[in-house]
C-alpha positions as CSV (number, residue, x, y, z in Angstrom):
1,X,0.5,5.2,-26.7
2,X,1.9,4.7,-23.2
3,X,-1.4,3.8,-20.7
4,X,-1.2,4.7,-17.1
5,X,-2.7,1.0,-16.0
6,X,-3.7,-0.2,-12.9
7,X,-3.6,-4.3,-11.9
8,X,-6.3,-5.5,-9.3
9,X,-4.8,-9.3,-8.7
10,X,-3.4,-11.6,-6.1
11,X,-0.3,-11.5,-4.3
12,X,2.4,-11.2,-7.1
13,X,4.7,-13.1,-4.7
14,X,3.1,-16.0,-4.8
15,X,2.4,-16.6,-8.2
16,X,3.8,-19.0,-10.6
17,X,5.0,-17.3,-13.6
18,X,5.1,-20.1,-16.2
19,X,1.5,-20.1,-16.2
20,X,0.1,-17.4,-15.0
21,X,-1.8,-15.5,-18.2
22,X,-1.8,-11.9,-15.4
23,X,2.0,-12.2,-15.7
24,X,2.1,-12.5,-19.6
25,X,-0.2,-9.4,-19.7
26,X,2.2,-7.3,-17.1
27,X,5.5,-8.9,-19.2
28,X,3.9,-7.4,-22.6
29,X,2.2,-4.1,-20.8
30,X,5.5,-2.8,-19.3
31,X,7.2,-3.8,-22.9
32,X,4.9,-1.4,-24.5
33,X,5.7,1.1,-21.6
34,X,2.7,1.1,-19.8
35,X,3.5,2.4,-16.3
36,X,1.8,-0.5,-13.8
37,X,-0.2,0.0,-10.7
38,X,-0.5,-2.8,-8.9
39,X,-2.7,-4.0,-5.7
40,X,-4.5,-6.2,-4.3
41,X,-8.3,-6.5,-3.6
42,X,-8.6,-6.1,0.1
43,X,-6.3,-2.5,-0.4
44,X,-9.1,-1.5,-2.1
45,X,-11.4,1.0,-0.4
46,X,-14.7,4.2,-1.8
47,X,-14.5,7.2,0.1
48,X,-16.7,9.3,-0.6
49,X,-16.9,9.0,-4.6
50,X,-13.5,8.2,-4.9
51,X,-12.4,4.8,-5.7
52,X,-9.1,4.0,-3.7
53,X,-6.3,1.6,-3.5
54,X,-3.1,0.9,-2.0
55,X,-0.6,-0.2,-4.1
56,X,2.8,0.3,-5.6
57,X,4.7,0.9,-8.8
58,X,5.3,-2.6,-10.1
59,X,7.7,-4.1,-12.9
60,X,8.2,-7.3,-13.9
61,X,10.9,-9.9,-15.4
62,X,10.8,-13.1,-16.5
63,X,12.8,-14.8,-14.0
64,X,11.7,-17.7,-11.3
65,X,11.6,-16.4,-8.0
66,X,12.9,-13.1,-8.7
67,X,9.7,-12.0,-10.9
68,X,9.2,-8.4,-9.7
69,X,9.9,-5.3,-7.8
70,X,7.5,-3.0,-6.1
71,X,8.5,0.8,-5.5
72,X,7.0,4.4,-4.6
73,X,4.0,2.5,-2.3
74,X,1.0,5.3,-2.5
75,X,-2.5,5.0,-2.3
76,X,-3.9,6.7,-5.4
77,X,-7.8,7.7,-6.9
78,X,-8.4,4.7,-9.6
79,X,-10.4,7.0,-11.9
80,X,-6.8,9.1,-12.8
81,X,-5.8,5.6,-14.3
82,X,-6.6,4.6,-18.2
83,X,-7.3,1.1,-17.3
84,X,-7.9,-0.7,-14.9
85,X,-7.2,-4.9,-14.6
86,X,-9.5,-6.9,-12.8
87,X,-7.3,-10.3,-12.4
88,X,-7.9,-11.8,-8.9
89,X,-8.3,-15.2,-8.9
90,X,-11.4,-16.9,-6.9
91,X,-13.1,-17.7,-4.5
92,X,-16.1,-15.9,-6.1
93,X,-17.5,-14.8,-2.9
94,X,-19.1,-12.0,-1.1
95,X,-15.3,-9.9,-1.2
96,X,-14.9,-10.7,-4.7
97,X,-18.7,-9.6,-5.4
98,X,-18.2,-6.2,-3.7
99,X,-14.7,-5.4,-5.4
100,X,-16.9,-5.7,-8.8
101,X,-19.7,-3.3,-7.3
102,X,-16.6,-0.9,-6.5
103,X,-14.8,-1.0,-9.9
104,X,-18.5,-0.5,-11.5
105,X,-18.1,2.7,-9.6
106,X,-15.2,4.3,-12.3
107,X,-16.2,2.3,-15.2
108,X,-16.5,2.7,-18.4
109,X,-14.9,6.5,-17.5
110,X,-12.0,4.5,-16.4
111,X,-11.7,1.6,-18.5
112,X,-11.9,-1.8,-16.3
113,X,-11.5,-4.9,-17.8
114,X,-13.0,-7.2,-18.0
115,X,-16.1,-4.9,-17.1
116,X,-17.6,-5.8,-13.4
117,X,-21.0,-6.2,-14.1
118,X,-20.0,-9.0,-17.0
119,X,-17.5,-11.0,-14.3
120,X,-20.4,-10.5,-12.0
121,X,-23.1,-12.1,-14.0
122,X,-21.2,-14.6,-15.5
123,X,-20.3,-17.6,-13.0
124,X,-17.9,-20.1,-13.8
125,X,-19.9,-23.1,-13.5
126,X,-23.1,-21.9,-14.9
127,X,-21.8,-19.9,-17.5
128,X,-21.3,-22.8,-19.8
129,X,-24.7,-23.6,-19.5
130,X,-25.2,-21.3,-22.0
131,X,-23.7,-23.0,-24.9
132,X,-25.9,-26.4,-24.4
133,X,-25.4,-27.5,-28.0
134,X,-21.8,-27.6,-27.6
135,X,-21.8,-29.7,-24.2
136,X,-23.2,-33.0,-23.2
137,X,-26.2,-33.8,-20.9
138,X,-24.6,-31.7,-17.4
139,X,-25.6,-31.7,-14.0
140,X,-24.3,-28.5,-11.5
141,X,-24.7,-29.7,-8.4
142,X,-22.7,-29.7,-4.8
143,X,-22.4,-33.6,-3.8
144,X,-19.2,-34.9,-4.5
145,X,-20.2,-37.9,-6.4
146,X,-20.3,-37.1,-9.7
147,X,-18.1,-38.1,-12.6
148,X,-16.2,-35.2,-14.7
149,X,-14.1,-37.5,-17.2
150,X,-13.4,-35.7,-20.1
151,X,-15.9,-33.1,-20.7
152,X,-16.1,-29.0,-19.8
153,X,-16.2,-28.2,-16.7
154,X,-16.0,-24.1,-16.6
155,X,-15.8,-21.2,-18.6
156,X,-13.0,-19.1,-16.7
157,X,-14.2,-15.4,-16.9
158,X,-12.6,-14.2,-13.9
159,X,-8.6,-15.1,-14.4
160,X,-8.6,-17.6,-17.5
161,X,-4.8,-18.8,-17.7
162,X,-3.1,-20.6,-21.1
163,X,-1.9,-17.4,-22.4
164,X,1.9,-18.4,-22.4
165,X,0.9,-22.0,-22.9
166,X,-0.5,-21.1,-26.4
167,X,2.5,-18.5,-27.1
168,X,5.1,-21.6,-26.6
169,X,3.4,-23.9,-28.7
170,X,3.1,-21.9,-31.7
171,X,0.1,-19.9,-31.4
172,X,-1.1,-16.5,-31.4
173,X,0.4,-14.2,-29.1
174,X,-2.9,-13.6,-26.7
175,X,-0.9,-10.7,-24.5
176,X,0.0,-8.5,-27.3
177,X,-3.4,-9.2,-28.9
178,X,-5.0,-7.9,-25.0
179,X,-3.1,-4.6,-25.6
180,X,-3.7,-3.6,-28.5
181,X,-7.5,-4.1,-28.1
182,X,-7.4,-2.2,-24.5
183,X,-4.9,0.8,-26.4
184,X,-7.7,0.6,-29.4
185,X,-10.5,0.9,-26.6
186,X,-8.4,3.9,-24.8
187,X,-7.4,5.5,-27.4
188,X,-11.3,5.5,-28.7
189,X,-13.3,8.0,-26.5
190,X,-11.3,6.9,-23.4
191,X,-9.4,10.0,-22.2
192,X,-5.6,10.0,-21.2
193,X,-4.7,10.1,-17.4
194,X,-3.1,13.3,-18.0
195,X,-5.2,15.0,-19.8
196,X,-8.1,15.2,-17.2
């Protein structure tokens, strides 16, 4: 089932495809035909109750410096999209905050993932104090003097990267395993673009 997806992320110009786990997920989404929105956070704007951004048709290739083309630039209403991607790297500040308020706005209607409120609530740095018993004795603090060596450091919620990492040595296939869950999750009570 082809999904009418939308991609909230940073420039696409500037990223480095080898590593970049957004770029695996576009490579496998427009694979599986997905037609690709793509923009980025500060094109993102709620008028009235419509959720808006500008953006373009994007597609992708896996090719160093020549990594994607943008066409037919629009600004369109996010809730007419199946999905949307929330992929923007951080700083986690005040504009990252408000774009997660905004996408709450269309969600779970439109399906956003990973959902706002969760991305929200779940910082980087203090979300691994919630697995204690698998860390050792951890300090979060601001001064520079402290000693990381080689323990966890973060949970990344917001963009975590590895995805083609763990395809090239031997593991599971983490993009193809995203979309299928997201086409399970649209398919299930998530109603088509077209059909609204």
């Amino acid at each position: 089932m082809a999904l009418r997806i939308a991609v909230q992320m940073d420039p696409i110009a500037a990223i480095d495809i080898r590593g970049d786990s957004t770029f695996a997920i576009l490579l496998e989404a427009q694979k599986r035909g997905h037609d690709i929105f793509y923009y980025t956070p500060q094109n993102l704007a709620l008028f009235g109750d419509k959720l808006m951004a500008r953006g373009s048709t994007l597609s992708v290739q896996d090719q160093s410096g020549n990594h994607y083309a943008l066409s037919q630039p629009r600004t369109e209403d996010l809730a007419t999209r199946d999905c949307v991607l929330l992929r923007q790297d951080p700083p986690f500040d005040m504009g990252y905050i408000t774009t997660t308020h905004l996408l709450e706005r269309i969600h779970p209607k439109t399906l956003v993932v990973n959902d706002p409120a969760h991305v929200r609530n779940a910082p980087e740095k203090l979300f691994v104090l919630d697995f204690l018993d698998l860390m050792p004795p951890t300090l979060v603090t601001r001064q520079l003097d402290d000693v990381i060596g080689p323990y966890l450091t973060e949970i990344n919620v917001t963009s975590p990267t590895g995805i083609r990492q763990i395809k090239a040595f031997g593991g599971a296939d983490i993009a193809a395993l995203f979309w299928e869950a997201v086409e399970r999750k649209s398919g299930n009570g998530q109603s088509a673009a077209g059909s609204r």
